[in-house]
Backbone as ProteinMPNN parsed JSONL, in Angstrom:
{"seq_chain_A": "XXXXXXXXXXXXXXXXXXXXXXXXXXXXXXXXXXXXXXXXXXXXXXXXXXXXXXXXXXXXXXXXXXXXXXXXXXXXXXXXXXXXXXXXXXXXXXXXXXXXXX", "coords_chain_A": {"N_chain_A": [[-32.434, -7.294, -7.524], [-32.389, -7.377, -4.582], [-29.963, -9.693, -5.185], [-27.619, -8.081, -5.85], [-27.512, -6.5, -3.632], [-26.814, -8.2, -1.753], [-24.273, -9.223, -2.84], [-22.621, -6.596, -2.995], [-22.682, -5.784, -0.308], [-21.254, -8.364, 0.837], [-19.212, -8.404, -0.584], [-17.722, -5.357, 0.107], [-17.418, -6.176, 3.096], [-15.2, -7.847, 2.726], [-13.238, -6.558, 2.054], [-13.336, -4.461, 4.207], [-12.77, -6.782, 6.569], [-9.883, -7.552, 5.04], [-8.87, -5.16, 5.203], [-8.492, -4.702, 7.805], [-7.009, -6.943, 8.828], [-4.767, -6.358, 8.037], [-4.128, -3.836, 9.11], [-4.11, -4.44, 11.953], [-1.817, -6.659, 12.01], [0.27, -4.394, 11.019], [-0.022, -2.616, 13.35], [0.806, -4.856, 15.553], [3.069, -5.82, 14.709], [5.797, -4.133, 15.505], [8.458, -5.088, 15.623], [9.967, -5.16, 13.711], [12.652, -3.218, 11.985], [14.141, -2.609, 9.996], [14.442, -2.516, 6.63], [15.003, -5.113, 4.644], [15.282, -5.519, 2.103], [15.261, -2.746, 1.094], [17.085, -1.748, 2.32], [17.085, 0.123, 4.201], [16.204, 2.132, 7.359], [13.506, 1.092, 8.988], [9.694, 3.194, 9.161], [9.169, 4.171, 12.754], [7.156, 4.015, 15.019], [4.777, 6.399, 16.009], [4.985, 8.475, 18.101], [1.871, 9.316, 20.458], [0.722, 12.475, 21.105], [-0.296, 15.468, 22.494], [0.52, 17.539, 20.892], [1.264, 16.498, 18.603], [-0.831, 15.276, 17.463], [-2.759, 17.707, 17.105], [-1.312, 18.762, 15.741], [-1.074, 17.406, 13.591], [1.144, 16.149, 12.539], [0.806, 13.492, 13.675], [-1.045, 11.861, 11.825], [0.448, 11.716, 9.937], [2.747, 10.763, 10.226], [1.8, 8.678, 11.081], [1.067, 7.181, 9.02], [2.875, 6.443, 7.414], [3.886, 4.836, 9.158], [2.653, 2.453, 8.781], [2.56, 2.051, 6.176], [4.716, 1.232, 5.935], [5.149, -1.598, 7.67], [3.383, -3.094, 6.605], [1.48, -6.379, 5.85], [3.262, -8.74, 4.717], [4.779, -7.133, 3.168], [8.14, -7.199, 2.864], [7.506, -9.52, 0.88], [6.527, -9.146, -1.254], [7.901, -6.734, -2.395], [9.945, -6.939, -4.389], [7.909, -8.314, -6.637], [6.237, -5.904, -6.44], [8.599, -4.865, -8.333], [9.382, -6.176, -10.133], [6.717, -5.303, -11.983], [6.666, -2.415, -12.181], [9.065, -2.731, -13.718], [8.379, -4.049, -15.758], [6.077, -2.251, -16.687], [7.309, -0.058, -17.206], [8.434, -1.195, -19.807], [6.495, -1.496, -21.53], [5.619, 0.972, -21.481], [7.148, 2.444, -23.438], [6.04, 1.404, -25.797], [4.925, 2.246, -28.644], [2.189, 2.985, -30.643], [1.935, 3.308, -34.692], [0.088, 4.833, -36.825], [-0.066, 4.438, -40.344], [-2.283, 4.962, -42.309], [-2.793, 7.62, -41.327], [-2.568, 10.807, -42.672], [-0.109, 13.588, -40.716]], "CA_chain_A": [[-31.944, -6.171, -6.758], [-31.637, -8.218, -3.481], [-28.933, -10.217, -4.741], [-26.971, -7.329, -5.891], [-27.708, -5.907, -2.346], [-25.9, -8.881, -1.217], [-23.11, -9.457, -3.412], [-21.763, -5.708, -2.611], [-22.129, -6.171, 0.878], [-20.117, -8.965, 1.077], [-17.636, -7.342, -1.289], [-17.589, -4.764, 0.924], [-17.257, -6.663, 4.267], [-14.511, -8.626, 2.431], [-12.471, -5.805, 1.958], [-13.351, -3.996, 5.544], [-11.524, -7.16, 6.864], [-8.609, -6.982, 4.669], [-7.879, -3.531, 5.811], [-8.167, -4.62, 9.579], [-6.301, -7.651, 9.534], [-3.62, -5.581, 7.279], [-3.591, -2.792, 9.927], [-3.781, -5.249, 13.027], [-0.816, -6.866, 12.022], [1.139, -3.785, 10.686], [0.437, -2.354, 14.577], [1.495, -5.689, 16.621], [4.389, -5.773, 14.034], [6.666, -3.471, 15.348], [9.486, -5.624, 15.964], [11.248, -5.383, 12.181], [13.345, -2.28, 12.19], [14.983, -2.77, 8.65], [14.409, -3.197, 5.409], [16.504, -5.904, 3.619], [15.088, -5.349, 0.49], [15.153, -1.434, 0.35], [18.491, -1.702, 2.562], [16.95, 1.75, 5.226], [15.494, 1.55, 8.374], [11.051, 1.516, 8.706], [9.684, 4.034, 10.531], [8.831, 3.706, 14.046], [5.533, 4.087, 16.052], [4.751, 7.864, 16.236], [3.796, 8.963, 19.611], [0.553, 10.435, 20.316], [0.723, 13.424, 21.959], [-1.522, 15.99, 21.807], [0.998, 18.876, 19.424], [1.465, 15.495, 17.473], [-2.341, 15.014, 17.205], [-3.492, 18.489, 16.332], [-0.337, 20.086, 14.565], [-1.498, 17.191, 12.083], [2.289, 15.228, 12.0], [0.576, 11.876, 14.033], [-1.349, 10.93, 10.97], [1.696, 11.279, 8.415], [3.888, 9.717, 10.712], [1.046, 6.744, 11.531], [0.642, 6.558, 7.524], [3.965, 6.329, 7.387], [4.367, 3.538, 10.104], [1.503, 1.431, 8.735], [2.887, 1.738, 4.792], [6.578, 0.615, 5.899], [4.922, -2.48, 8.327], [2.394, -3.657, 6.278], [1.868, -7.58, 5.902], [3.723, -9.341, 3.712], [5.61, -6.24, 2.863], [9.364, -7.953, 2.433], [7.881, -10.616, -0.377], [5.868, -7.821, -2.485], [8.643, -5.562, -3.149], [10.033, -7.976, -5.513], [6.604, -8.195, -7.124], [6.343, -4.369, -6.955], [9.711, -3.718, -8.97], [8.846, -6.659, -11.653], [5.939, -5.246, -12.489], [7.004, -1.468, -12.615], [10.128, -2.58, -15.012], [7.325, -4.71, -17.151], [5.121, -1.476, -17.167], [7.834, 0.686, -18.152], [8.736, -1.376, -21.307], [4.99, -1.755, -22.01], [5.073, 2.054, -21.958], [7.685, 2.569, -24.91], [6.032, 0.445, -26.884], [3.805, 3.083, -29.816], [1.47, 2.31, -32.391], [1.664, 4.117, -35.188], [-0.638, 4.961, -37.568], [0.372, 4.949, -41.396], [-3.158, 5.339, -42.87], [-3.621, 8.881, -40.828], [-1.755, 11.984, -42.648], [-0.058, 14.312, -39.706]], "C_chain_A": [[-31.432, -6.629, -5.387], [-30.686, -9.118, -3.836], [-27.26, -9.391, -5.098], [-26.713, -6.752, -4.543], [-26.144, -6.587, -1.648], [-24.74, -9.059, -1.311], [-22.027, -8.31, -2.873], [-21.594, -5.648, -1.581], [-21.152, -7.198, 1.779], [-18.983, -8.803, 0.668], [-17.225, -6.65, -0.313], [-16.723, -5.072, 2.089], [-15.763, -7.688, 3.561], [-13.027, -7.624, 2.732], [-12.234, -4.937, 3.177], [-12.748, -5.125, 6.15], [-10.436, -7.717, 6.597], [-8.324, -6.15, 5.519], [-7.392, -4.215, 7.442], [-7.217, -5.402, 10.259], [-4.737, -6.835, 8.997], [-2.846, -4.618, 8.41], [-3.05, -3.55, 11.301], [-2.344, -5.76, 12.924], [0.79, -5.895, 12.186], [1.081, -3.089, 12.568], [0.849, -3.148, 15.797], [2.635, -5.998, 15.83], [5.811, -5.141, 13.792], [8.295, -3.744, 15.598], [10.434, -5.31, 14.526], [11.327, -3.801, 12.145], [13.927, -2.046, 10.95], [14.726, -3.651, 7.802], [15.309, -4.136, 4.622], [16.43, -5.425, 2.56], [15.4, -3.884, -0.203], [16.81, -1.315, 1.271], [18.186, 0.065, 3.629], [16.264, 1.292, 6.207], [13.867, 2.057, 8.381], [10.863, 2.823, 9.846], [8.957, 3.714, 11.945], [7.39, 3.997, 14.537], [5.47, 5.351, 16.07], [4.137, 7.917, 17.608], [2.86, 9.517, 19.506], [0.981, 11.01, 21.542], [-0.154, 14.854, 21.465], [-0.828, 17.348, 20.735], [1.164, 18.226, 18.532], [0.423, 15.679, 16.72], [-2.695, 16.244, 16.374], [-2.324, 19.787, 15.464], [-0.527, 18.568, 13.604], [-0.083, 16.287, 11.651], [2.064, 13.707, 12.451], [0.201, 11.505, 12.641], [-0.338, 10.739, 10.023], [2.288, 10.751, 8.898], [3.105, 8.963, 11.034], [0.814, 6.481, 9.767], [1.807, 5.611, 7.049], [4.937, 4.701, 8.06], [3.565, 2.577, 9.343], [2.217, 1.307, 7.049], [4.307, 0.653, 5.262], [6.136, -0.847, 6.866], [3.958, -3.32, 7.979], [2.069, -5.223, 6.284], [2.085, -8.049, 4.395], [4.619, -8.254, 3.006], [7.194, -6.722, 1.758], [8.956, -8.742, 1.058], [7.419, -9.677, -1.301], [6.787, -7.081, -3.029], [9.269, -5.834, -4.435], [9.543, -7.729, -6.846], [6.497, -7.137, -7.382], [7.085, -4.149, -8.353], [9.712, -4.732, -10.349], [7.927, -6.086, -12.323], [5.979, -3.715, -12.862], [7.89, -1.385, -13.699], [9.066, -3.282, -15.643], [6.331, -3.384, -17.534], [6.338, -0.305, -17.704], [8.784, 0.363, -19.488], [7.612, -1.142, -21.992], [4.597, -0.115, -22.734], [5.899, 2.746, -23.399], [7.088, 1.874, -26.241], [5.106, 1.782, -27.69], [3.559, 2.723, -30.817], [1.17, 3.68, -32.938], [0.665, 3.753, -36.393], [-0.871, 4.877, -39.139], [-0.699, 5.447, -42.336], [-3.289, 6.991, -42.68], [-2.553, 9.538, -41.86], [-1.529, 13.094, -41.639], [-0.291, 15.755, -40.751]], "O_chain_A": [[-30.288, -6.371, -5.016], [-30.254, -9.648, -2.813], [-26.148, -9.819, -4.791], [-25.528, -6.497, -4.33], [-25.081, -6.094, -1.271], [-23.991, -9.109, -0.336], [-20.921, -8.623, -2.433], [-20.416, -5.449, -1.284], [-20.563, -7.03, 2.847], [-17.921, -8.968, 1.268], [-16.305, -7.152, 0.333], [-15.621, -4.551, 2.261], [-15.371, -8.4, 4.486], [-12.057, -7.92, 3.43], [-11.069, -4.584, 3.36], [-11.692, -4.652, 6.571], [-9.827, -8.348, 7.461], [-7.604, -6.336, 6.5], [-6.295, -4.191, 8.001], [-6.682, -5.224, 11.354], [-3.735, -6.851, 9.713], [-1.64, -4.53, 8.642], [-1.907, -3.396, 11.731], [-1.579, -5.3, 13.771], [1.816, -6.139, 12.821], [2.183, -3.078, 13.116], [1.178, -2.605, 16.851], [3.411, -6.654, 16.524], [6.62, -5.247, 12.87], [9.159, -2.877, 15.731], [11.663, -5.291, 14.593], [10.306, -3.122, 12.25], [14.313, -0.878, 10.907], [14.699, -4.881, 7.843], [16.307, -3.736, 4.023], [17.385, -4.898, 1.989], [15.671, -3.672, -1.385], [17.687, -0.699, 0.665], [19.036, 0.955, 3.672], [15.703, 0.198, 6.135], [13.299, 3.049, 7.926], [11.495, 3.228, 10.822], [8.096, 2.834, 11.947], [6.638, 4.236, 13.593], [6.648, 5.681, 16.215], [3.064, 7.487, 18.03], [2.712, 10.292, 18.561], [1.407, 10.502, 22.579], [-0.528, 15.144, 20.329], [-1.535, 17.998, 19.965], [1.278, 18.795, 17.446], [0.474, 16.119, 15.571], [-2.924, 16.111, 15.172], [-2.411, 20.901, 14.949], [0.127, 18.741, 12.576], [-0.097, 15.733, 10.552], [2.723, 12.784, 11.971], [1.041, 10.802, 12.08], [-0.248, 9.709, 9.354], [2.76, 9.855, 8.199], [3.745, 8.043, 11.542], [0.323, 5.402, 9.435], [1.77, 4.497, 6.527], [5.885, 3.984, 7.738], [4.193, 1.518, 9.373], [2.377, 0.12, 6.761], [4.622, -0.46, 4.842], [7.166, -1.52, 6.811], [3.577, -4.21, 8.739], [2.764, -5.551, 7.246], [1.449, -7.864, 3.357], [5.275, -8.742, 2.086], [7.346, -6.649, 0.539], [9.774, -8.742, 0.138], [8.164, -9.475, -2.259], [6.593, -6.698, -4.183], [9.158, -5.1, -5.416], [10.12, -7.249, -7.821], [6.599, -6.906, -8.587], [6.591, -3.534, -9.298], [9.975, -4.27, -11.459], [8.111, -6.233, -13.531], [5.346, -3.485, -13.893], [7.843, -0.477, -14.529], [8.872, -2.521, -16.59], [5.794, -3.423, -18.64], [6.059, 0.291, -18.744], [9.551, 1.129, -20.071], [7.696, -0.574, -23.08], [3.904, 0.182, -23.707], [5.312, 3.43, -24.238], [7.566, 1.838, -27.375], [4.462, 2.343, -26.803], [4.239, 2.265, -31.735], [0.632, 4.668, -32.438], [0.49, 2.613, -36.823], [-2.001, 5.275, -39.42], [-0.344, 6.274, -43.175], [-3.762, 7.676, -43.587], [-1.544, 8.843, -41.984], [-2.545, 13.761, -41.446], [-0.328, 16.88, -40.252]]}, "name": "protein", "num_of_chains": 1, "seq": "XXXXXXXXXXXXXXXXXXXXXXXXXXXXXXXXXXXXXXXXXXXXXXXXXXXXXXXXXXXXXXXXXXXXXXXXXXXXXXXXXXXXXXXXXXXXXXXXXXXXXX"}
C-alpha cells in the first residue's frame, strides 16, 4: 500500500510539472504572432480587467492564449493531422458478422 502511495504521487507530481513548465513557457512565449502551419494569427494576451474577470471572457480568452502558445505547438500539428487522417481510415474500416442473422 505504501508503494502504491508512492508511485501515484510521483505520477502525480510528474504531471503537476508538466502542466507548469507547459504554462510557464506558453506565458513568457508571447513573442510568435502566427501560425505557419495553420497559416492565422494566435491569440494575444487577454487583459485583466476587472469586466474581463467577472463577465467571465478573461478565462476563455486566457484558454485561448495558452492553447494557441503552448510548447512545442508548431512541431505537433503535423503529428496531430497524421494521426486524425490514420484515425479516420481506422474508422471506416467494419467487421461484419456472417454467422449472426439480421
Amino acid at each position: 500500500m505504501q508503494t502504491l502511495y508512492r508511485i501515484t504521487t510521483i505520477a502525480l507530481a510528474a504531471v503537476l510539472l508538466c502542466v507548469a513548465v507547459f504554462s510557464m513557457y506558453a506565458f513568457f512565449n508571447s513573442g510568435t504572432l502566427i501560425s505557419d502551419h495553420e497559416n492565422r494569427t494566435l491569440a494575444p494576451y487577454p487583459p485583466l480587467t476587472a469586466d474581463t474577470w467577472f463577465g467571465g471572457s478573461y478565462g476563455t480568452d486566457l484558454d485561448s492564449y495558452l492553447s494557441d502558445h503552448v510548447l512545442l505547438r508548431e512541431a505537433l500539428i503535423p503529428v496531430t493531422r497524421s494521426l486524425e487522417q490514420w484515425m479516420r481510415v481506422q474508422s471506416k474500416i467494419r467487421i461484419i458478422d456472417i454467422t449472426k442473422s439480421n
